[in-house]
C-alpha positions in Angstrom: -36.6 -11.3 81.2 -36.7 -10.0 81.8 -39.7 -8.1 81.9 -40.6 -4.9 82.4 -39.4 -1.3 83.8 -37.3 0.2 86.1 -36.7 3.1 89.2 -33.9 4.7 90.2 -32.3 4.1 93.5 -31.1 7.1 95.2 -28.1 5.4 96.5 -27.8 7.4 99.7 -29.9 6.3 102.6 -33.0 7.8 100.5 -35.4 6.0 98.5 -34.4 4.8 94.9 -35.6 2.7 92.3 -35.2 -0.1 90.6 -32.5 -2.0 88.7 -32.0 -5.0 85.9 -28.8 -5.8 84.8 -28.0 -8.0 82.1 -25.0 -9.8 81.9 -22.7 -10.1 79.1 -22.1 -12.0 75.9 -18.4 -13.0 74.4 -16.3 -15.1 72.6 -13.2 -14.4 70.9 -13.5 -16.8 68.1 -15.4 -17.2 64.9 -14.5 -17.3 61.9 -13.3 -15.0 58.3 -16.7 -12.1 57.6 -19.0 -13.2 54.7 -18.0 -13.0 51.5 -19.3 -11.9 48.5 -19.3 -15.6 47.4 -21.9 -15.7 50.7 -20.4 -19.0 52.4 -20.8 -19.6 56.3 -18.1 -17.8 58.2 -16.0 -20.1 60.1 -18.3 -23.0 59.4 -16.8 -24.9 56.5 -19.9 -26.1 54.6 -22.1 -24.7 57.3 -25.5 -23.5 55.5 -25.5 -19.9 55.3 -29.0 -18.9 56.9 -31.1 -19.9 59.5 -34.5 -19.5 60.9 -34.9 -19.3 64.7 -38.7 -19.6 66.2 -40.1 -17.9 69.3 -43.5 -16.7 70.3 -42.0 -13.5 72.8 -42.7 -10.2 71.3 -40.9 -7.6 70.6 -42.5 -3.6 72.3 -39.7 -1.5 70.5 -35.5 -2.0 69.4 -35.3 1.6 71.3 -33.3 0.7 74.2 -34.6 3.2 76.2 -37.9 1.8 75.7 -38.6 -1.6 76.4 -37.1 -4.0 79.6 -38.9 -7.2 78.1 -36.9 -9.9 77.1 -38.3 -10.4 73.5 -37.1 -6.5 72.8 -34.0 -7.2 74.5 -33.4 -10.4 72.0 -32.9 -7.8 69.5 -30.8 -5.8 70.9 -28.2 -8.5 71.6 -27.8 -8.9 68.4 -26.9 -6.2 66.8 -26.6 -3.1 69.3 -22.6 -2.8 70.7 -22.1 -3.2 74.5 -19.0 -1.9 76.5 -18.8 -4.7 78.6 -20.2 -8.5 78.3 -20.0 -11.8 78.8 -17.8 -14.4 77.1 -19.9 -17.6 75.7 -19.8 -19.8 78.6 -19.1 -17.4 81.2 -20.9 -15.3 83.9 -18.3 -13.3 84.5 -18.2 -9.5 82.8 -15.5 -8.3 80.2 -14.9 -5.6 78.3 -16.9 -5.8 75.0 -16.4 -3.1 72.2 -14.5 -1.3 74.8 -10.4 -1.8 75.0 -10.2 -1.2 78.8 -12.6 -0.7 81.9 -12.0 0.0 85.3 -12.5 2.3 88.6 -10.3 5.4 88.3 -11.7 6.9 91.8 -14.1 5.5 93.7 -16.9 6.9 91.9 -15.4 6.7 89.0 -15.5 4.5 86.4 -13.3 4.5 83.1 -14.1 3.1 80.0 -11.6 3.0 76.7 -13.3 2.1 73.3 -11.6 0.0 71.0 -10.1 2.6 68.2 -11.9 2.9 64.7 -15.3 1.5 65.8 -18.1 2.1 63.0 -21.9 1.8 62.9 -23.1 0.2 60.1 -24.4 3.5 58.3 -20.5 4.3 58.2 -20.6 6.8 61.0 -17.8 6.7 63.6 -18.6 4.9 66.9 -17.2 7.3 69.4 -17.5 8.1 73.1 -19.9 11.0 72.3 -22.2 8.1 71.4 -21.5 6.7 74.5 -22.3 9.8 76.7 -25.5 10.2 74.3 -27.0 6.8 75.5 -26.8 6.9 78.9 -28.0 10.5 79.0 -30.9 9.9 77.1 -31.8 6.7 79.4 -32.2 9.3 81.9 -33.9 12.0 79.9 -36.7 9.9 78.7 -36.8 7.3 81.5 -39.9 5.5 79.8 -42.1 4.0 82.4 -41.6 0.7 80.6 -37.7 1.2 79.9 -34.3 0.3 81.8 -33.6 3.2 83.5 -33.9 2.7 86.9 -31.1 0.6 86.0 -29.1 3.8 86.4 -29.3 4.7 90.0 -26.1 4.9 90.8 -24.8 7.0 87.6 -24.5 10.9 88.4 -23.2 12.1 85.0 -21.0 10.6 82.4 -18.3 12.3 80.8 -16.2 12.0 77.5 -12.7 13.0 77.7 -11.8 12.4 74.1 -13.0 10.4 71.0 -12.3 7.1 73.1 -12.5 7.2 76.7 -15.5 8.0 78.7 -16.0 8.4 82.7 -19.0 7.2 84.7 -19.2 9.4 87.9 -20.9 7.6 89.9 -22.8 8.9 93.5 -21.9 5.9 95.7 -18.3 4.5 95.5 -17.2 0.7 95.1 -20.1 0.1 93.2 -19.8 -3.6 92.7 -22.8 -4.1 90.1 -22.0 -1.2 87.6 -19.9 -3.1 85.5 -22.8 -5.7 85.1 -25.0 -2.7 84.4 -23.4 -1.7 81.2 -23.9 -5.3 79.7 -27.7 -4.9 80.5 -31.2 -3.6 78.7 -30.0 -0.1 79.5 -26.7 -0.6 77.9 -26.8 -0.6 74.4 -25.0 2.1 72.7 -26.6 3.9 70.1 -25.8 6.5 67.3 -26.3 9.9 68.2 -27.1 10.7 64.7 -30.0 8.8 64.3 -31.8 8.6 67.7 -33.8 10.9 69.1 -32.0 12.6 72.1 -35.5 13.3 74.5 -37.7 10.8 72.9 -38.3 7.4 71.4 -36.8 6.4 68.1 -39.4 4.4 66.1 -38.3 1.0 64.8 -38.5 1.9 61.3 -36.0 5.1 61.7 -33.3 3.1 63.5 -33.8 -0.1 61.0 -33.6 2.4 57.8 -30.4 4.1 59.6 -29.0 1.1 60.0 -27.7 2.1 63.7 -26.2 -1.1 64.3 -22.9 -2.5 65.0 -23.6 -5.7 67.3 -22.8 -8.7 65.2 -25.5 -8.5 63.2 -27.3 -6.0 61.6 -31.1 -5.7 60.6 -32.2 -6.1 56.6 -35.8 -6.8 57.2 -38.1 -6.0 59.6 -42.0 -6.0 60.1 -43.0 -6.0 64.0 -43.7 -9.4 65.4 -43.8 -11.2 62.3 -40.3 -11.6 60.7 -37.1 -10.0 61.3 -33.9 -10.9 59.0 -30.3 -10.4 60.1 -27.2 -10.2 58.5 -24.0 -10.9 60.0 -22.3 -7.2 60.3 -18.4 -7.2 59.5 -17.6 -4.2 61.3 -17.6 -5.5 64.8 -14.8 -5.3 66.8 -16.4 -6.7 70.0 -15.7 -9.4 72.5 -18.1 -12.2 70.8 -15.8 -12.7 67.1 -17.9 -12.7 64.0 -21.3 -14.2 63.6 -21.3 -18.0 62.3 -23.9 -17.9 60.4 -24.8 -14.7 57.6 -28.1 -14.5 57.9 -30.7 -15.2 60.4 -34.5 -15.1 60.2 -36.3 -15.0 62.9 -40.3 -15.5 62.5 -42.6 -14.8 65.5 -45.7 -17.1 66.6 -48.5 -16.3 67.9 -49.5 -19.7 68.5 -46.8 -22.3 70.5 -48.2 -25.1 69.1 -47.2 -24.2 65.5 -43.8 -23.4 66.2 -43.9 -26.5 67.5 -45.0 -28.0 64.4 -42.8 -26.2 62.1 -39.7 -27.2 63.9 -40.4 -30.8 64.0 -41.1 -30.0 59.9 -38.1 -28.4 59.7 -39.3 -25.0 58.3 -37.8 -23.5 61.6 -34.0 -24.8 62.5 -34.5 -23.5 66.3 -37.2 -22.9 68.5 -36.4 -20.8 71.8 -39.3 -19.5 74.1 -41.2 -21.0 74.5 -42.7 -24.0 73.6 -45.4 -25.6 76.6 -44.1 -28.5 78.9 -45.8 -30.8 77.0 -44.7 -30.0 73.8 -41.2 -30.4 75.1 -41.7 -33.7 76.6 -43.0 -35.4 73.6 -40.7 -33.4 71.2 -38.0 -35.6 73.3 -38.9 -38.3 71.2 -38.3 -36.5 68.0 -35.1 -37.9 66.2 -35.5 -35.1 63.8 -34.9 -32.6 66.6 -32.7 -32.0 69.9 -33.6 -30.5 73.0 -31.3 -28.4 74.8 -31.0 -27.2 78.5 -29.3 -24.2 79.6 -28.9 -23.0 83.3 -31.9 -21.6 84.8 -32.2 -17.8 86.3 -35.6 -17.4 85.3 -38.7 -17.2 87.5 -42.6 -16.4 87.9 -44.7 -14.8 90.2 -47.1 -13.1 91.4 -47.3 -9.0 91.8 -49.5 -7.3 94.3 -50.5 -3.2 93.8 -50.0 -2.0 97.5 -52.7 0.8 95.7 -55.3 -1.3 94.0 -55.0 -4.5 96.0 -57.8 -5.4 98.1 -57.7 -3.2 101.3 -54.6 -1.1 99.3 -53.8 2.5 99.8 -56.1 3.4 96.9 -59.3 2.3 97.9 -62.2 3.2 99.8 -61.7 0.6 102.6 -57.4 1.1 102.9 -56.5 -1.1 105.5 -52.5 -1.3 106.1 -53.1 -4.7 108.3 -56.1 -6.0 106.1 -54.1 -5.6 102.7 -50.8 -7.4 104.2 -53.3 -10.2 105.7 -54.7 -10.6 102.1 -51.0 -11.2 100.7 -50.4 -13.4 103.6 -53.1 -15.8 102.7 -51.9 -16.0 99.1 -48.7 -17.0 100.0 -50.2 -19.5 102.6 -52.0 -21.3 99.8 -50.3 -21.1 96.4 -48.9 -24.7 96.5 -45.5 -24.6 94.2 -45.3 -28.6 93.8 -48.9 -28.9 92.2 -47.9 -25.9 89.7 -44.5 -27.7 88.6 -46.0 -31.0 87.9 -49.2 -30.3 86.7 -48.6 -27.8 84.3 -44.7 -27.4 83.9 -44.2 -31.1 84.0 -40.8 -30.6 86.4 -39.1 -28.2 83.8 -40.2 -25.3 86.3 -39.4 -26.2 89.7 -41.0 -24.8 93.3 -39.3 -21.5 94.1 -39.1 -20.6 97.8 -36.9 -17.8 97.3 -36.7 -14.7 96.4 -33.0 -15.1 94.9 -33.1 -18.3 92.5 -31.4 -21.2 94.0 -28.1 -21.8 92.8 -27.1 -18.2 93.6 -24.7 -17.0 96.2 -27.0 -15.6 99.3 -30.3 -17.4 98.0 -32.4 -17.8 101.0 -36.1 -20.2 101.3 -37.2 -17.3 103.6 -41.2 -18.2 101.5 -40.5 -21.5 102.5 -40.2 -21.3 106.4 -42.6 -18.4 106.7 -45.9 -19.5 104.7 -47.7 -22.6 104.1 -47.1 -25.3 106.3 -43.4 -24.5 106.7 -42.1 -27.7 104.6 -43.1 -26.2 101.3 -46.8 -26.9 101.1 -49.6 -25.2 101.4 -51.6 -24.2 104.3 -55.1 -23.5 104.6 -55.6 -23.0 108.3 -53.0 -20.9 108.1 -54.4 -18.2 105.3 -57.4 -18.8 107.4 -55.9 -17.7 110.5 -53.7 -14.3 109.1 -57.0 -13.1 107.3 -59.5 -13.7 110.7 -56.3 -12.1 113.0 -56.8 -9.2 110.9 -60.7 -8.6 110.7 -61.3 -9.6 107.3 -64.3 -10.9 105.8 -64.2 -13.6 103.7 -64.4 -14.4 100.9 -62.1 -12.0 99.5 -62.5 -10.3 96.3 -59.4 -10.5 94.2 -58.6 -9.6 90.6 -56.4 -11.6 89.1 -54.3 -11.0 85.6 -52.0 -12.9 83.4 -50.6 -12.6 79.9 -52.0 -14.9 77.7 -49.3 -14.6 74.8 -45.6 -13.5 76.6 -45.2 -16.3 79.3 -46.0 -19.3 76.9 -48.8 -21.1 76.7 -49.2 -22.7 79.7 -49.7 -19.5 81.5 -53.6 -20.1 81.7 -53.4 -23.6 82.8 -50.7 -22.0 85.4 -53.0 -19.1 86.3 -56.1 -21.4 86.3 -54.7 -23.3 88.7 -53.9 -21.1 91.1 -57.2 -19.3 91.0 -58.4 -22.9 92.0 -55.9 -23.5 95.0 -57.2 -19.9 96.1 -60.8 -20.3 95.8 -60.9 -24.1 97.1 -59.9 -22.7 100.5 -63.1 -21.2 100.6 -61.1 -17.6 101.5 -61.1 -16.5 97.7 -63.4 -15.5 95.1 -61.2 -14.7 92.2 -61.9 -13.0 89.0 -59.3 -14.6 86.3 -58.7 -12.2 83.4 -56.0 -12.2 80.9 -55.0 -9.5 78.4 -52.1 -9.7 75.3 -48.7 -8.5 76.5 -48.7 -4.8 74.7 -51.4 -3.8 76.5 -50.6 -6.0 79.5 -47.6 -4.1 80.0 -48.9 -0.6 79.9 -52.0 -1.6 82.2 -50.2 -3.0 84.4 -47.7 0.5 85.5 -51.1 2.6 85.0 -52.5 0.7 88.4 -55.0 -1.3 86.6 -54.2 -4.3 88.0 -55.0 -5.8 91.8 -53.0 -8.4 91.6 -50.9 -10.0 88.4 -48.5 -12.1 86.6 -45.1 -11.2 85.8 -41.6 -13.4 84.9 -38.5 -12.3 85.0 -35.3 -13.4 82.8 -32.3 -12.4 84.7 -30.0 -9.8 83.2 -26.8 -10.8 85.0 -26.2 -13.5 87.8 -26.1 -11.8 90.7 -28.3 -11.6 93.9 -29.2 -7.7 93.2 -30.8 -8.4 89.9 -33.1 -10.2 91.7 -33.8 -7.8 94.6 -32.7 -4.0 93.3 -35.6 -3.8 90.1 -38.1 -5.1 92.6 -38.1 -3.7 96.0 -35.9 -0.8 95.8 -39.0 2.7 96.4 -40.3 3.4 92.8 -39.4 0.3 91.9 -39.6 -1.3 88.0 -42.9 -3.0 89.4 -44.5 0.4 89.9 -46.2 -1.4 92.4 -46.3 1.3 95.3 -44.1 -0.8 97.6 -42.0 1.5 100.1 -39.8 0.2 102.5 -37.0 2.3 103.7 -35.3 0.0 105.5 -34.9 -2.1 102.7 -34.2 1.1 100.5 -30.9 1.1 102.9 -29.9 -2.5 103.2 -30.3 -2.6 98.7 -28.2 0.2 98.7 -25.4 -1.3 101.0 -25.7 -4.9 99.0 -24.6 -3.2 96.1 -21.3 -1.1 97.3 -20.3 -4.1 99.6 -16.9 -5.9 98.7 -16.4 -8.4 101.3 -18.4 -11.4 100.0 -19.4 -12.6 103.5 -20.6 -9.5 104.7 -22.4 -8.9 101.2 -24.1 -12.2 101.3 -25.8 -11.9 104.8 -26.8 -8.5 104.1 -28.7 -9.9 101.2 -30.0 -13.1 103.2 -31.1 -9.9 105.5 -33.2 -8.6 102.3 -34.8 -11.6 101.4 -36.0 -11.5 105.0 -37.5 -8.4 105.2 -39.1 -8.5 101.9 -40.9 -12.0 102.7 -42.6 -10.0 105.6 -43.7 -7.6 103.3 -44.5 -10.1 100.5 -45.2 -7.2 97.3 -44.5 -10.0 95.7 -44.9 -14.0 95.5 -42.7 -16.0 93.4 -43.5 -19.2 92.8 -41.3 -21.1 89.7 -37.8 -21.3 88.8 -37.4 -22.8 85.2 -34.4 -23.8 82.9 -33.6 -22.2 79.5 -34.8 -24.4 76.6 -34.3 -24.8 73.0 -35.6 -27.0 70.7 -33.1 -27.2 67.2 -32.7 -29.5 64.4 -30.8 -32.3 64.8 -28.0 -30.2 62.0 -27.8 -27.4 64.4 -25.0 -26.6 66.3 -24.2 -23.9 68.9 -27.5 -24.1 71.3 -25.0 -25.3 73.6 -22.6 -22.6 73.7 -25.5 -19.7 74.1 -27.6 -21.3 76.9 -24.8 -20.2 78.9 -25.3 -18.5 82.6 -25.2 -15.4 81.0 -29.0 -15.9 80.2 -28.7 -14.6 76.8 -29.5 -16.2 73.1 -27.1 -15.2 70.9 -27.5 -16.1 67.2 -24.7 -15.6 65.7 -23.3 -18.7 67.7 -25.3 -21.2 66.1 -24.7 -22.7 62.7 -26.7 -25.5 60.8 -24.6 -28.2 58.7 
């Protein structure tokens, strides 16, 4: 979640910026496009709608604007991708594109399937192509993917199907991954804007679409409906299902309701802990894991933090001292349990566990060195420092994008900071459109963000955070680990690639711009008809619609 914006990494020794990179969606299979009879393709007897649940919101469907994971929802279903993931499978393939691979060293190729078509009935061509990466660039919204671009110098199209990436650093071992993430969607050059955001209305009436679905209906946040689009040619096969409705709550607790009712056939993000555990119980319904890349924590503003750059009383030692004590006593166990009821776990890392080159730098550096936390220790960094006590720290959360135990989670840790006696803490929480443009304009000290990965790899976890001019736009600046980002990510020998991100996670833990804290699973929460939940709670970390169906 994926969450917010991005910075570009200038992929020489220089300063650079930030990266997500979502990974990729596939399947060959599926079955016959609807009809004009209207039954369930593939699905013999299958119903021929569904309504999916969720309580994430939606910022825009411009892909150069949003980097949130209930914007990016959208886009999987129905914008094209040149490269993605099969259901199932981690591992990146082409997508609506015949053939991709490095030409050059800093170049990479891409060949379109022949006679792609958006939805409108205008050819899909590489012109397209060249259009949405350039305008990624050209607008770079403060809250959109294109820090995801750092290492793309200019694309090219050669003819109506084949396009080069030039690239500025060679043996770039992520850009393939990049074109399957937030910043990848192609779009249609002749409905969005080239310099500026499209507005949702515009794209939905130009019905600039050619994912597997397309969009019939929309009114923002409330209901979008989708119909299964027989035009695409990509990697995924044809949607199961032809339509989908997808209803947005503001409340989880009524989702919760309506799927054990039956109104709603799935819900997916996000329904609390305890909801969950007692809709385990439910005959009626099924509750259904997927693999885990997700994770919370907490974001410090290196400007508006106490002691930060910004204010009145900057203190580089004082400021560091402040995030020091943090980490010393958030207490990750009492979190999990208490509020996530185990389905977050304690996260020591910086790279989820479960990844290659994960590290529990947190873990051996903070608390009491065993996972716990430590208040002699906070103690200790703030007085080696000089700072008075009790500190003064603002504190922010989203009250309606992380679910709803985000103010028993943030309530909680207000407590573990202020029951050291070190911390006087002033709790605030704010909805997540506004949340999200506060929190790049420097308005908040300290705050909570989650991310949902965009591809499973190490850098996703470490290039959109700590790279200079980062996604965080937090005013973190190392250049040392400006360099060591940069040689992760053009590394091909695994070994050497893996220590030099153990190496990262090092470094940054010093630093600590940020403090994460939870790694959780994906869940979904279906009717006990509904099929599919399975097959899309795959690694890839994306929910794809058109692979469910409901008998």
């Amino acid at each position: 979640m994926r969450t917010i914006r991005g910075a570009r990494r200038s992929v020489a020794t220089a300063a650079g910026a930030a990266a997500l990179v979502l990974v990729l969606t596939a399947c060959g299979a599926g079955g016959d496009d609807t009809g004009e009879s209207g039954e369930a393709s593939g699905e013999g007897g299958a119903a021929t709608s569904l309504t999916i649940g969720t309580t994430d919101k939606i910022t825009t469907i411009d892909p150069a604007g949003s980097y949130d994971n209930g914007s990016f929802a959208v886009m999987n279903q129905v914008y094209p991708f040149l490269m993605n993931t099969p259901y199932g499978s981690p591992d990146v393939e082409p997508d609506i594109a015949e053939s991709a691979e490095f030409t050059a060293p800093t170049e990479y190729t891409v060949t379109l399937k022949p006679g792609l078509k958006w939805a409108n009935g205008n050819d899909l061509t590489a012109s397209d192509v060249k259009f949405s990466f350039d305008r990624q660039l050209a607008i770079a919204d403060p809250n959109g993917p294109s820090s995801l671009l750092y290492n793309l110098d200019s694309t090219e199209v050669v003819d109506d199907t084949t396009v080069v990436f030039h690239l500025k650093q060679p043996d770039d071992q992520v850009f393939p991954q990049i074109l399957s993430s937030p910043v990848g969607p192609i779009v249609d050059e002749d409905v969005f804007a080239a310099d500026a955001l499209t507005p949702d209305t515009e794209i939905v009436d130009g019905q600039a679409f050619a994912g597997q679905y397309t969009i019939t209906s929309y009114t923002l946040n409330e209901l979008v409906t989708y119909e299964a689009y027989e035009g695409y040619q990509g990697l995924l096969g044809a949607a199961k299902t032809p339509e989908v409705n997808v209803s947005y709550f503001a409340d989880a607790s009524n989702l919760k309701l309506e799927v054990q009712q039956g109104s709603v056939d799935v819900a997916f993000r996000s329904l609390s802990a305890t909801d969950v555990e007692d809709l385990q119980g439910d005959e009626n319904v099924k509750v259904v894991e997927g693999p885990g890349g997700e994770i919370r924590y907490v974001v410090f503003n290196f400007d508006t933090q106490p002691y930060g750059a910004a204010q009145p009383d900057a203190d580089e030692a004082k400021a560091l001292a402040v995030r020091q004590a943090v980490a010393h006593l958030i207490d990750r166990e009492a979190i999990s349990e208490q509020v996530y009821k185990g389905t977050y776990t304690p996260l020591y890392s910086y790279v989820p566990a479960g990844l290659t080159g994960a590290t529990e730098s947190l873990k051996e550096m903070y608390g009491d060195g065993a996972g716990g936390p430590d208040a002699a220790a906070a103690e200790q960094a703030l007085a080696d420092a000089g700072v008075e006590t009790p500190v003064q720290l603002g504190l922010q959360y989203s009250n309606d994008h992380y679910g709803p135990s985000s103010g028993d989670e943030y309530a909680l840790i207000k407590d573990q900071l202020e029951s050291s006696g070190l911390f006087t803490v002033d709790l605030q929480t704010t909805e997540w459109v506004q949340y999200s443009e506060d929190r790049t304009a420097d308005v908040y000290p300290a705050y909570q963000l989650g991310w949902f990965p965009d591809y499973s790899d190490a850098d996703n976890y470490l290039t959109p955070f700590f790279l200079t001019e980062n996604f965080l736009g937090n005013h973190y600046s190392n250049p040392a680990v400006d360099e060591l980002i940069t040689t992760q990510g053009v590394t091909a020998d695994p070994a050497e690639r893996t220590a030099v991100i153990e190496e990262i996670q090092d470094t940054v833990a010093a630093d600590l711009s940020t403090v994460p804290y939870l790694q959780g699973a994906q869940v979904a929460v279906v009717g006990s008809t509904v099929e599919g939940a399975e097959d899309t709670l795959d690694a890839s970390f994306k929910f794809r619609y058109a692979a469910l169906t409901k008998g």
